[in-house]
C-alpha positions in Angstrom: -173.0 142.3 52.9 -174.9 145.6 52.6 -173.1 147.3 55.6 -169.9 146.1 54.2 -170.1 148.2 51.1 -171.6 150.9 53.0 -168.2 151.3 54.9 -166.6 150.3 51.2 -168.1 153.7 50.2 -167.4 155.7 53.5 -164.1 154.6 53.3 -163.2 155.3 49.7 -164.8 159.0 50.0 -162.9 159.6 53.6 -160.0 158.4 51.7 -160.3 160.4 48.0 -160.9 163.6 50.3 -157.2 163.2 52.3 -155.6 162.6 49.1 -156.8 166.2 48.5 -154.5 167.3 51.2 -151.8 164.7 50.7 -151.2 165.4 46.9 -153.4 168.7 46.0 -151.0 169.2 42.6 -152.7 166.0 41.1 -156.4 167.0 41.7 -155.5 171.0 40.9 -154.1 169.9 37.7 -157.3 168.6 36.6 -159.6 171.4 37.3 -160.2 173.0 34.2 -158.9 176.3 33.8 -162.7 178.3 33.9 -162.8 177.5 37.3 -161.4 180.4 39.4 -159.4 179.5 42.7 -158.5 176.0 42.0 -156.6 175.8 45.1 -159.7 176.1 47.0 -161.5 174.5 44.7 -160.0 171.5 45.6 -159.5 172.0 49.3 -163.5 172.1 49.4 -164.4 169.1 47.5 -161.9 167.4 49.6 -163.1 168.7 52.7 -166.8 167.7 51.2 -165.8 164.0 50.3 -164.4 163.1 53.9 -167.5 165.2 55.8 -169.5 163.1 53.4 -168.0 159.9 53.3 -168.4 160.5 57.5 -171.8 161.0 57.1 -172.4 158.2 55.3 -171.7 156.1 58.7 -174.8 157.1 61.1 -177.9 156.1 60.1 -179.1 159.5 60.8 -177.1 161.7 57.8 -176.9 158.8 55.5 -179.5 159.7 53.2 -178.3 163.2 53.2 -175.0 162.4 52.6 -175.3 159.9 50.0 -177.6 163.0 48.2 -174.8 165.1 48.9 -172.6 162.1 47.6 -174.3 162.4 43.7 -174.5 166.0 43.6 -170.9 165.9 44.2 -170.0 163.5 41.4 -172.0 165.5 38.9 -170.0 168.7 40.2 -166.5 167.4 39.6 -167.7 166.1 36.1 -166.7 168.4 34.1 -162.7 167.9 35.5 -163.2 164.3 34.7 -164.4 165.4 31.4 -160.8 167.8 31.7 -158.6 165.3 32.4 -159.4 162.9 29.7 -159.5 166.4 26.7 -156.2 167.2 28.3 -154.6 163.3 28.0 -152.1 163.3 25.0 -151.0 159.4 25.5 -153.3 156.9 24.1 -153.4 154.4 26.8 -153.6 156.8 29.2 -156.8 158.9 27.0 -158.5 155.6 26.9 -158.4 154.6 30.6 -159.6 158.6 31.4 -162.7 157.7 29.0 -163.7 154.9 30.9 -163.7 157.0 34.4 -166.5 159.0 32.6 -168.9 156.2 32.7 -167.6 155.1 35.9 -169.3 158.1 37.4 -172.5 156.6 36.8 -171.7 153.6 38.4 -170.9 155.9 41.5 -174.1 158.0 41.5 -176.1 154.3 41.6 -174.2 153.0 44.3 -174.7 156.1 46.5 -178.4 156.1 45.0 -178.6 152.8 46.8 -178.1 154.7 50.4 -180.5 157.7 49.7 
């Protein structure tokens, strides 16, 4: 059961890092507006999630990359902190507070391959 949410994770990072590519305009619009070259910005955390989501597959770059994993989620914090400041709908400001917490729970779960 372990392995399967090992490839769970791998597959979920692998995946969040296309969608960089795919629809850049949704992540962009969420990095807040301190950070200079957004663009790149989020070409190299998406780059980042799928080279660590790979890693996460042989036993030999696991530990690194789930290290590399949670220094990554407290990187793009602050645009998860962004995008729920910049939500003006109240549904839609609620559900952004509860991906704050959910970063936690993402940190422990790549803790758990470290």
């Amino acid at each position: 059961m372990e392995e399967g949410f090992l490839y769970l994770m791998a597959i979920f990072y692998i995946f969040a890092g296309i969608m960089h590519f795919v629809k850049p305009k949704m992540y962009i619009a969420i990095i807040p507006p301190y950070i200079p070259f957004p663009r790149q910005v989020n070409r190299l955390v998406g780059f980042a999630e799928i080279m660590l989501g790979l890693g996460l597959l042989p036993d030999a770059t696991r530990s690194i990359s789930a290290f590399g994993i949670i220094l990554l989620l407290i990187a793009v914090f602050p645009a998860n902190l962004y995008m729920y400041q910049k939500a003006n709908n109240g549904i839609r400001k609620w559900l952004f507070f509860l991906r704050l917490p959910l970063q936690l729970v993402l940190i422990g779960w790549a803790y758990l391959y470290t």
